[in-house]
PDB file with one MODEL, atoms N, CA, C and O in Angstrom:
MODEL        1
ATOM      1  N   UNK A   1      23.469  48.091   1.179  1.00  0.00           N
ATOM      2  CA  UNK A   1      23.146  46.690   1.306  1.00  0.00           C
ATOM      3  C   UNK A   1      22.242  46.507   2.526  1.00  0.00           C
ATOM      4  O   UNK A   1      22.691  46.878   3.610  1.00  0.00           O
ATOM      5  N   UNK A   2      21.263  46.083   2.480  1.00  0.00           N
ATOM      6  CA  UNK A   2      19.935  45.564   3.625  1.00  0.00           C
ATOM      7  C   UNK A   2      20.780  44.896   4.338  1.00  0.00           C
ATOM      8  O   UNK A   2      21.798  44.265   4.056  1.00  0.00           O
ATOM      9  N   UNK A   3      20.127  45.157   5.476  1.00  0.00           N
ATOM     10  CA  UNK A   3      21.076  44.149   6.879  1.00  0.00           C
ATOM     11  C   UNK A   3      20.376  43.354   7.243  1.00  0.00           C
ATOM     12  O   UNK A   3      19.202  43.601   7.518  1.00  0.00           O
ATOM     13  N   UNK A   4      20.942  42.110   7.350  1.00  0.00           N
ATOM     14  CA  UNK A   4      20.331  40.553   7.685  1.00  0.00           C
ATOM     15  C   UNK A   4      19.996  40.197   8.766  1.00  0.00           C
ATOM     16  O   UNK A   4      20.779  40.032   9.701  1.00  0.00           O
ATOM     17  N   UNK A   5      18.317  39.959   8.825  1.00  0.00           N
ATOM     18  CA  UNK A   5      17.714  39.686  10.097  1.00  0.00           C
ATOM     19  C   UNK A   5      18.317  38.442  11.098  1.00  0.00           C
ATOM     20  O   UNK A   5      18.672  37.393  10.561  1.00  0.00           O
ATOM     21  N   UNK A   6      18.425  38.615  12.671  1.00  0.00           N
ATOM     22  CA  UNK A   6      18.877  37.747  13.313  1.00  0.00           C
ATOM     23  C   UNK A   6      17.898  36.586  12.793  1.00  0.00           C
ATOM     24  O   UNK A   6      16.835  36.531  12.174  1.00  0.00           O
ATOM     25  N   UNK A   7      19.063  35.436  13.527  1.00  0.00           N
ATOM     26  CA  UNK A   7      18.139  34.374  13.511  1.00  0.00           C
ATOM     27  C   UNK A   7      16.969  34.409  13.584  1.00  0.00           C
ATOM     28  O   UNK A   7      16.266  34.132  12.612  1.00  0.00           O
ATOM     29  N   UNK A   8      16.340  34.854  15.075  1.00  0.00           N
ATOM     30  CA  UNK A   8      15.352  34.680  15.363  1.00  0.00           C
ATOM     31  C   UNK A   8      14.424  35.808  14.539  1.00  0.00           C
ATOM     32  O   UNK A   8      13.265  35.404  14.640  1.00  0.00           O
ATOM     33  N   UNK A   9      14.440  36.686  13.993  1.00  0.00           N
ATOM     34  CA  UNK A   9      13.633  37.488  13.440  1.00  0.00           C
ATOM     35  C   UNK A   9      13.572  36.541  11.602  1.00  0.00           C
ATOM     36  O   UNK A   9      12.851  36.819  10.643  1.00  0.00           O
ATOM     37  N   UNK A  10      14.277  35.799  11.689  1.00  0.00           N
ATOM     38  CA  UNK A  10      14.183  34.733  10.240  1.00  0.00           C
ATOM     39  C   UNK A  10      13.288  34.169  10.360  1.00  0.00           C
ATOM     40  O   UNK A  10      12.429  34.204   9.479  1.00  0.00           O
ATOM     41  N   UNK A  11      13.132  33.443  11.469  1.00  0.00           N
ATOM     42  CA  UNK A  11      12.213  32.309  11.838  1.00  0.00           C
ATOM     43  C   UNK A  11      10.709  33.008  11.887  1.00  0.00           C
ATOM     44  O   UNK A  11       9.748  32.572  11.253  1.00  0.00           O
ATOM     45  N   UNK A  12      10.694  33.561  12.300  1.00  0.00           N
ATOM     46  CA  UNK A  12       9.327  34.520  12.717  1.00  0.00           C
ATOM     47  C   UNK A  12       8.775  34.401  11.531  1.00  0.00           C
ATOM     48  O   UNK A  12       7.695  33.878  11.256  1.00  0.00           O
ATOM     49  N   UNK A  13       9.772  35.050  10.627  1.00  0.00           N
ATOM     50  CA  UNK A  13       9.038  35.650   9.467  1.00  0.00           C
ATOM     51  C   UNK A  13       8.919  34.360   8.638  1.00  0.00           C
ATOM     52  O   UNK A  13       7.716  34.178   8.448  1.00  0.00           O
ATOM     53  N   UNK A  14       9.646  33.384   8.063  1.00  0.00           N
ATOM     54  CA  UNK A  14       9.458  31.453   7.780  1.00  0.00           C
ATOM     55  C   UNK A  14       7.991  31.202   8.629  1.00  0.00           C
ATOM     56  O   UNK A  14       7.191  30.446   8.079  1.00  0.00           O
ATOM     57  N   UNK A  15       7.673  31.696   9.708  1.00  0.00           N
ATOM     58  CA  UNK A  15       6.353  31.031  10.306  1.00  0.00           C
ATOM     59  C   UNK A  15       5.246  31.587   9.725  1.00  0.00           C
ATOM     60  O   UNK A  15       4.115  31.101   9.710  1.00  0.00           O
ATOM     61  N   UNK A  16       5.716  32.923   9.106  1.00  0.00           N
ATOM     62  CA  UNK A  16       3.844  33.888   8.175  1.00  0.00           C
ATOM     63  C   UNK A  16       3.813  33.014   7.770  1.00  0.00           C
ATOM     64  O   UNK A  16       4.633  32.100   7.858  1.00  0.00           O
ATOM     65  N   UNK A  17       2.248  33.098   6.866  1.00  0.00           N
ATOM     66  CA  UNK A  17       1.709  32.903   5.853  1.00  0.00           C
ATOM     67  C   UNK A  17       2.526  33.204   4.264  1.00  0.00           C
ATOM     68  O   UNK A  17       2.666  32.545   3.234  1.00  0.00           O
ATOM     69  N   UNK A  18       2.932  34.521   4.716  1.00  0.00           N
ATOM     70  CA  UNK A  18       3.751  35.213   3.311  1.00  0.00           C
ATOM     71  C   UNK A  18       5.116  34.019   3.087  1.00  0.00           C
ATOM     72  O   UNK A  18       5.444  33.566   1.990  1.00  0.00           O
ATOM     73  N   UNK A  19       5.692  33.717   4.250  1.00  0.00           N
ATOM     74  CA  UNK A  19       6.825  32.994   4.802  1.00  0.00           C
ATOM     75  C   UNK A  19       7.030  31.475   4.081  1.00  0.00           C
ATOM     76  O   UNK A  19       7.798  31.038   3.224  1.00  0.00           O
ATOM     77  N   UNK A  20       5.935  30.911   4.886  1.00  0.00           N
ATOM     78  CA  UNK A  20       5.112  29.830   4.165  1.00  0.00           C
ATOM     79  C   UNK A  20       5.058  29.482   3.029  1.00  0.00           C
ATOM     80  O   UNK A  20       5.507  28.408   2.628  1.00  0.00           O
ATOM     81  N   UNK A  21       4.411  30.467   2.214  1.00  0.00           N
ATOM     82  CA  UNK A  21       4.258  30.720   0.860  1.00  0.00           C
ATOM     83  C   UNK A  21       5.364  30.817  -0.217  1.00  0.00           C
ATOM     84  O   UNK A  21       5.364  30.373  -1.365  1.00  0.00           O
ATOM     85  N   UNK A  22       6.509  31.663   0.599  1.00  0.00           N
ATOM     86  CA  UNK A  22       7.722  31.719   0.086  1.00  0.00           C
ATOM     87  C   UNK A  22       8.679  30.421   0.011  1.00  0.00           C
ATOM     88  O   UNK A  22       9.598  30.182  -0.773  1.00  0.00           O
ATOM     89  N   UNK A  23       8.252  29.791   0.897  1.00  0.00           N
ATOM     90  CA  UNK A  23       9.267  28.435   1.092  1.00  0.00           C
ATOM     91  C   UNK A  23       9.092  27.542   0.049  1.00  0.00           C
ATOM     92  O   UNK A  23       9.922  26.963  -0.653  1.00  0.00           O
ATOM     93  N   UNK A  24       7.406  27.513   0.062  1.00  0.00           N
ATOM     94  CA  UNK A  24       7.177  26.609  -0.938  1.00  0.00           C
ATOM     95  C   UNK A  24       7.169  26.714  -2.003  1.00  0.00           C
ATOM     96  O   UNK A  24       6.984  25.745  -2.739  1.00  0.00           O
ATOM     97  N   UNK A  25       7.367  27.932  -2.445  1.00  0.00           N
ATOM     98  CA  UNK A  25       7.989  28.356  -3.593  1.00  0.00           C
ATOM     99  C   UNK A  25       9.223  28.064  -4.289  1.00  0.00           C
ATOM    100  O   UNK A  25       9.579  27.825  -5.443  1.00  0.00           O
ATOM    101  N   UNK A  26       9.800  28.189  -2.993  1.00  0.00           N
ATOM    102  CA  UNK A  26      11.798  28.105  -3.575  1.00  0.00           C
ATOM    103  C   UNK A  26      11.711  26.909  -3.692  1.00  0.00           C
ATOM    104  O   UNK A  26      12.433  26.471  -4.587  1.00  0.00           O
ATOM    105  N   UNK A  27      10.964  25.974  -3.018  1.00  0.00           N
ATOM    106  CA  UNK A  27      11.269  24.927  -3.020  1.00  0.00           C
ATOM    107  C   UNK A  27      10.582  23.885  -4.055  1.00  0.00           C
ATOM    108  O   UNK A  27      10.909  22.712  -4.237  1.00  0.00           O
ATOM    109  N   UNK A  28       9.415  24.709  -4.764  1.00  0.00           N
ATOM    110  CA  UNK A  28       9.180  23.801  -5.829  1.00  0.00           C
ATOM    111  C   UNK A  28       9.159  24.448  -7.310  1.00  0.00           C
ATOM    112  O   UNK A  28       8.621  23.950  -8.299  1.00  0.00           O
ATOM    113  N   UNK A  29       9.867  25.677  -7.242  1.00  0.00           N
ATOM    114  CA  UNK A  29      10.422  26.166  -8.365  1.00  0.00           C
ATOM    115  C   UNK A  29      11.858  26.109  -8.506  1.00  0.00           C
ATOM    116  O   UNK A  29      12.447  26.442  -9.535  1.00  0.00           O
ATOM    117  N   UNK A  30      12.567  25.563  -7.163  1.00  0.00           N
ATOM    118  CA  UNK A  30      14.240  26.046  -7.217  1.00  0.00           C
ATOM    119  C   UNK A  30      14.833  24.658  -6.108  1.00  0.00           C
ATOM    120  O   UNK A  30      15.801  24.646  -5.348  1.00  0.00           O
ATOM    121  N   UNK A  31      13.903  23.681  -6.376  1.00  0.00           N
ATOM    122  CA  UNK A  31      14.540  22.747  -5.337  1.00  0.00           C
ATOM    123  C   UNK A  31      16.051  22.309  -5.393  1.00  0.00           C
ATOM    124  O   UNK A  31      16.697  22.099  -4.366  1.00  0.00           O
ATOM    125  N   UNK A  32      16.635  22.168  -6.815  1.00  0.00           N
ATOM    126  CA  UNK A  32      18.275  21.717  -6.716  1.00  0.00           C
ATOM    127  C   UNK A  32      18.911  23.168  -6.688  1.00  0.00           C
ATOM    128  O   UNK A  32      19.977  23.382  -6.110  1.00  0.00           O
ATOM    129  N   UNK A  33      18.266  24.049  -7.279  1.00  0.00           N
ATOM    130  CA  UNK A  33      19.276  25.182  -6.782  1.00  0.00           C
ATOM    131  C   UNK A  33      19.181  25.624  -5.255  1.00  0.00           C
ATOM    132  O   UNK A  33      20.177  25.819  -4.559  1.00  0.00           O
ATOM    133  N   UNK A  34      17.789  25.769  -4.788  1.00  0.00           N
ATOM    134  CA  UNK A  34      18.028  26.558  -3.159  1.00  0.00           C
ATOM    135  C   UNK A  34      18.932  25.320  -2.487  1.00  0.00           C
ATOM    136  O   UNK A  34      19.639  25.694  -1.551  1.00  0.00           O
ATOM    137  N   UNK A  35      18.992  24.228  -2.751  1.00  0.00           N
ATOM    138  CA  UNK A  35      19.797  22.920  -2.411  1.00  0.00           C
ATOM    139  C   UNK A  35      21.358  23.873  -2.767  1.00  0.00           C
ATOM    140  O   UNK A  35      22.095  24.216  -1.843  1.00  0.00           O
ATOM    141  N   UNK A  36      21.576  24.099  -3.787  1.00  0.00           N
ATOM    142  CA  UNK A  36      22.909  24.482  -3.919  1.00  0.00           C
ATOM    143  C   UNK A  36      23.200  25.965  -3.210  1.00  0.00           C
ATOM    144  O   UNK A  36      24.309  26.387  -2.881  1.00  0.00           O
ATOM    145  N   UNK A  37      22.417  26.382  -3.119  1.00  0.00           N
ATOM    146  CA  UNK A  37      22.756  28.030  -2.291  1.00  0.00           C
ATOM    147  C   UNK A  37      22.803  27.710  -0.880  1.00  0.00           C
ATOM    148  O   UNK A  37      23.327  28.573  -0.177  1.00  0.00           O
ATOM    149  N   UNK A  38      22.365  26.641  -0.287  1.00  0.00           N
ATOM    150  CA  UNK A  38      22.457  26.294   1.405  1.00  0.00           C
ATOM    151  C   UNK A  38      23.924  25.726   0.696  1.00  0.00           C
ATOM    152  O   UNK A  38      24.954  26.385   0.558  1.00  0.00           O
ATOM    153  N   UNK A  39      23.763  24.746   0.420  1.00  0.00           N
ATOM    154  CA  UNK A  39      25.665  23.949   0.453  1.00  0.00           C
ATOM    155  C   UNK A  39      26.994  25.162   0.331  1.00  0.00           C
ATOM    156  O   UNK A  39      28.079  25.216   0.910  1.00  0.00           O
ATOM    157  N   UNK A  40      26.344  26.076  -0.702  1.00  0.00           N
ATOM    158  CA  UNK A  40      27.500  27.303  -0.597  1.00  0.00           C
ATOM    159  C   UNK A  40      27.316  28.005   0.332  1.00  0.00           C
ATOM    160  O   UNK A  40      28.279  28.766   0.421  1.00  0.00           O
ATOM    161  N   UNK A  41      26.477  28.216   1.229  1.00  0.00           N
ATOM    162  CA  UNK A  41      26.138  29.278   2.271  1.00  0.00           C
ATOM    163  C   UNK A  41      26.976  28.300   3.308  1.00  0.00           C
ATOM    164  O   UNK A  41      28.112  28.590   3.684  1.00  0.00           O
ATOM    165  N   UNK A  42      26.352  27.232   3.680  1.00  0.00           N
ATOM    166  CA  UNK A  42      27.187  26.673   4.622  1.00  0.00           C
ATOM    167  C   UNK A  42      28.793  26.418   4.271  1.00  0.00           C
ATOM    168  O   UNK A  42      29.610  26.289   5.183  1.00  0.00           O
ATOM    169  N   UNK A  43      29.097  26.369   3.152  1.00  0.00           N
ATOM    170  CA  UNK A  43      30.723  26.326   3.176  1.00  0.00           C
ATOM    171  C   UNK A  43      31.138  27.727   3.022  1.00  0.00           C
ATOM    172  O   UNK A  43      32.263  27.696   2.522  1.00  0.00           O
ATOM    173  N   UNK A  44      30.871  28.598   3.158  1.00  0.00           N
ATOM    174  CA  UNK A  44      31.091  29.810   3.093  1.00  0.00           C
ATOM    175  C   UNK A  44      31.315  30.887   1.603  1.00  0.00           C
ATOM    176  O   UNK A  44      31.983  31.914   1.483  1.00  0.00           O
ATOM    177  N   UNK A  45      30.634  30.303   0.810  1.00  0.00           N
ATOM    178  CA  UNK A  45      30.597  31.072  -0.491  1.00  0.00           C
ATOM    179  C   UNK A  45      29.091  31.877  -0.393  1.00  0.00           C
ATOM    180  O   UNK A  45      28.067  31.803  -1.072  1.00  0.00           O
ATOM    181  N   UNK A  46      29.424  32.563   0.621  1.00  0.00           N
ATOM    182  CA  UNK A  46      27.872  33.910   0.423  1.00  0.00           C
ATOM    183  C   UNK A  46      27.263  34.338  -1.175  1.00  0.00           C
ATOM    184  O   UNK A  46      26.139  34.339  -1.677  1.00  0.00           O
ATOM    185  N   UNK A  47      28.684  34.701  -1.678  1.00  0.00           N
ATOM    186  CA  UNK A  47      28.645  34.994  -2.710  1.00  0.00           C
ATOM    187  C   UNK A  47      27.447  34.566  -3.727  1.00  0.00           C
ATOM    188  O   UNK A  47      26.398  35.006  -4.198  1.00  0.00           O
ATOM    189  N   UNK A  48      28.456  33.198  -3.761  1.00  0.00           N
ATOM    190  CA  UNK A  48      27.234  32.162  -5.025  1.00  0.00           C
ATOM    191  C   UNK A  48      26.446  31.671  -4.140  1.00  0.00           C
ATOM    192  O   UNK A  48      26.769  30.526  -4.454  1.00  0.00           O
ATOM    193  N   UNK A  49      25.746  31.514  -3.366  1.00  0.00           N
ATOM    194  CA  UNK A  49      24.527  31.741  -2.542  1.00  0.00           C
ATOM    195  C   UNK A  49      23.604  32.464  -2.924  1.00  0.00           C
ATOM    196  O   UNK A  49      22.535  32.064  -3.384  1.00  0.00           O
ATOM    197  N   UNK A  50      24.096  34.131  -2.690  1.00  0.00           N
ATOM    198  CA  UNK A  50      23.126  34.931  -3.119  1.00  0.00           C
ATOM    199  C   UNK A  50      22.719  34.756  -4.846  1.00  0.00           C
ATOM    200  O   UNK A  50      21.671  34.472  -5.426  1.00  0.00           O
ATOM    201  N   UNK A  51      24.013  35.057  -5.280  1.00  0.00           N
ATOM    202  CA  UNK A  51      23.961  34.779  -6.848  1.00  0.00           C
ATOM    203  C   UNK A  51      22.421  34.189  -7.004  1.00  0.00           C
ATOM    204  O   UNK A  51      21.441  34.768  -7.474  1.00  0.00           O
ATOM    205  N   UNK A  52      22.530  32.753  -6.417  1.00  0.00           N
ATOM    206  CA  UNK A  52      21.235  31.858  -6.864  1.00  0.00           C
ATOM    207  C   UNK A  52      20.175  31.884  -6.166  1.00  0.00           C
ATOM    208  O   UNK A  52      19.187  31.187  -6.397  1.00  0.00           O
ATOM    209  N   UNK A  53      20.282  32.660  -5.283  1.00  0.00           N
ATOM    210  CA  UNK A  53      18.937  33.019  -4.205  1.00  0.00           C
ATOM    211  C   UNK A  53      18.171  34.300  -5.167  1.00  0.00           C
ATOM    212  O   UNK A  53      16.957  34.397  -5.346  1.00  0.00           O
ATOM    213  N   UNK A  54      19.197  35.201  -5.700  1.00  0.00           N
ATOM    214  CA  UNK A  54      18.781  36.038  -6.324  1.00  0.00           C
ATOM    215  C   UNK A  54      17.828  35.790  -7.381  1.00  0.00           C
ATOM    216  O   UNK A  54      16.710  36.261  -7.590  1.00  0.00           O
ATOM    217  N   UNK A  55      18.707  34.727  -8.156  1.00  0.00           N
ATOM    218  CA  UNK A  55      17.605  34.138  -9.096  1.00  0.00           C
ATOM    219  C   UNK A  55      16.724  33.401  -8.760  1.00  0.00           C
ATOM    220  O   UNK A  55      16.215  32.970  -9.794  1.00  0.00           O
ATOM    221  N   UNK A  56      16.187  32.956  -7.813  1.00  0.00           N
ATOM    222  CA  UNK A  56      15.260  32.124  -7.596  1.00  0.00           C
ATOM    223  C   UNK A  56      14.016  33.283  -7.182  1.00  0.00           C
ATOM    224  O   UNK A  56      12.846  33.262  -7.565  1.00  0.00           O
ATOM    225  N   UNK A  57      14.504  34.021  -6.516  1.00  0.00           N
ATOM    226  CA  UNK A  57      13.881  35.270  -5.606  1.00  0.00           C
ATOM    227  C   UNK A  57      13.315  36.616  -6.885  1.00  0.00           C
ATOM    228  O   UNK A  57      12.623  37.538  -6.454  1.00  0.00           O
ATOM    229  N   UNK A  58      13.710  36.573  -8.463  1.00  0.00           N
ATOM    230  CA  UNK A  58      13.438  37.535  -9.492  1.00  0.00           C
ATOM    231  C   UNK A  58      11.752  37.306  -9.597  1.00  0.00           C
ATOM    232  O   UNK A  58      10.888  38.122  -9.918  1.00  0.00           O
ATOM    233  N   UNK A  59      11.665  36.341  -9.330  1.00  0.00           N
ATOM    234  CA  UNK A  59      10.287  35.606 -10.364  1.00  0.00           C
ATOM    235  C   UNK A  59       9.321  36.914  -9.268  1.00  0.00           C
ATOM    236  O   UNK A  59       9.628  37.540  -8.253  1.00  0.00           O
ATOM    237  N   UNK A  60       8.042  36.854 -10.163  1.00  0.00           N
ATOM    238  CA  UNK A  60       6.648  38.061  -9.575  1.00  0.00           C
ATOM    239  C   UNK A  60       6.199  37.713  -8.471  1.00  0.00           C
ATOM    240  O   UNK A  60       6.222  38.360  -7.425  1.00  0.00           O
ATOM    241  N   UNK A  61       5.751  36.626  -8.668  1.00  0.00           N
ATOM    242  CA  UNK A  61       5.359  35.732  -6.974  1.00  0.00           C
ATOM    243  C   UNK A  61       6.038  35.897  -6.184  1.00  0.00           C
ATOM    244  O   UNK A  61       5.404  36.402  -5.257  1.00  0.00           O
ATOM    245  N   UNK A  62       7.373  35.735  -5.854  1.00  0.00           N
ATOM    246  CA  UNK A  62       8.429  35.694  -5.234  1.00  0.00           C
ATOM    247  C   UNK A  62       8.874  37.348  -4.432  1.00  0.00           C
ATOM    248  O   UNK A  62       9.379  37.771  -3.392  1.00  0.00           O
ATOM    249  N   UNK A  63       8.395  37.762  -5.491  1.00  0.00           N
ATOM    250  CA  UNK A  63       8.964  39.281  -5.351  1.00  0.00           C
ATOM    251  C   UNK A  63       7.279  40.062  -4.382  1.00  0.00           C
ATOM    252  O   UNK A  63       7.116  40.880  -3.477  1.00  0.00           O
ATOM    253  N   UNK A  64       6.573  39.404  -5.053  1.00  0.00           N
ATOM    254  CA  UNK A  64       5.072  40.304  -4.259  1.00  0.00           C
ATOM    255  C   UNK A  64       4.931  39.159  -2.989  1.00  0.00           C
ATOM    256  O   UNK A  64       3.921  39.190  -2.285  1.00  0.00           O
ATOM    257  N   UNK A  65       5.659  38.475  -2.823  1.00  0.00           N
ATOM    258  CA  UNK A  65       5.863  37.223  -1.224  1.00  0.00           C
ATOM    259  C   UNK A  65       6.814  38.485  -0.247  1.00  0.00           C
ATOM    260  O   UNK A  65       6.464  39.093   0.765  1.00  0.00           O
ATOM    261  N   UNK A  66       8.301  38.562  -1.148  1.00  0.00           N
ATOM    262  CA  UNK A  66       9.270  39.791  -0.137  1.00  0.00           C
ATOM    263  C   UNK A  66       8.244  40.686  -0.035  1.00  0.00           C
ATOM    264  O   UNK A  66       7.571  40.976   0.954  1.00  0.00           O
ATOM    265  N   UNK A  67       8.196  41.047  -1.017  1.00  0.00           N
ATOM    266  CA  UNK A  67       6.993  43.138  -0.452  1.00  0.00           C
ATOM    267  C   UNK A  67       6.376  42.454   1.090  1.00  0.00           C
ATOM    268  O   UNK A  67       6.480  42.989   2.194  1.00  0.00           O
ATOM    269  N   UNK A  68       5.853  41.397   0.840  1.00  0.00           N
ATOM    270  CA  UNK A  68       4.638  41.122   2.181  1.00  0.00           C
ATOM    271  C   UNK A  68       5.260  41.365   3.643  1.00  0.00           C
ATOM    272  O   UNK A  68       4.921  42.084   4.583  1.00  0.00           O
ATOM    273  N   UNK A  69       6.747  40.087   3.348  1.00  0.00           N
ATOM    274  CA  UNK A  69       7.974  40.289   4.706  1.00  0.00           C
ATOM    275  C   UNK A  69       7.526  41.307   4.861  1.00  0.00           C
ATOM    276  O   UNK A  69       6.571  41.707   5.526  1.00  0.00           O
ATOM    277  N   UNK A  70       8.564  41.995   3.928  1.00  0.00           N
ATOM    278  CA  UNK A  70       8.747  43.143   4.485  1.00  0.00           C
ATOM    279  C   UNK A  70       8.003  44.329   5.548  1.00  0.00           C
ATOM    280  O   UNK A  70       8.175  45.098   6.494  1.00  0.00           O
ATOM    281  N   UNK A  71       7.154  43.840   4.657  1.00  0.00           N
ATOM    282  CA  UNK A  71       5.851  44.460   5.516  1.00  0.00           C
ATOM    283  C   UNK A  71       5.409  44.273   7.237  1.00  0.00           C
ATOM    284  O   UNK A  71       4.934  45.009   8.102  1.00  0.00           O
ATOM    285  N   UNK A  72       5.782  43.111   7.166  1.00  0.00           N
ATOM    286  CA  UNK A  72       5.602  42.354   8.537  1.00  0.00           C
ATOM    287  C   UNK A  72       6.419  42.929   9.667  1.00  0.00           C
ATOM    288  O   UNK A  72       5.890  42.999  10.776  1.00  0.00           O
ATOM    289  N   UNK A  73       8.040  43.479   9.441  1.00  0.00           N
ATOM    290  CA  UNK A  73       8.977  43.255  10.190  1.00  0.00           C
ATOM    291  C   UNK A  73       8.631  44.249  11.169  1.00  0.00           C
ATOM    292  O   UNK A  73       9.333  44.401  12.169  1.00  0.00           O
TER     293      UNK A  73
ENDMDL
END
């Protein structure tokens, strides 16, 4: 299992371009769900969080946005 960047290495990467790109993605392909994966993240269901992060995160765009992170770190 990949280990989860600190806060501050989150933010960094939310400030790319790739980052950027990604946000606005989730957010206008997955706006009531990434809505529902923060409400379970903050009450503590990681679980169904990821579940729906996962799916939001399958799509090609999405997936050639991570390769970029990744790239960055």
């Amino acid at each position: 299992m990949p280990q989860i960047p600190d806060m501050g290495e989150l933010i960094r990467l939310a400030q790319t371009p790739a980052g950027q790109k990604l946000i606005t993605l989730l957010k206008s392909q997955g706006g009531s769900g990434l809505q529902r994966a923060i409400t379970s993240a903050a009450a503590g269901d990681y679980s169904h969080a990821r579940e729906i992060l996962s799916n939001l995160l399958s799509t090609p765009e999405a997936q050639t946005l991570l390769k970029e992170l990744e790239g960055q770190k």
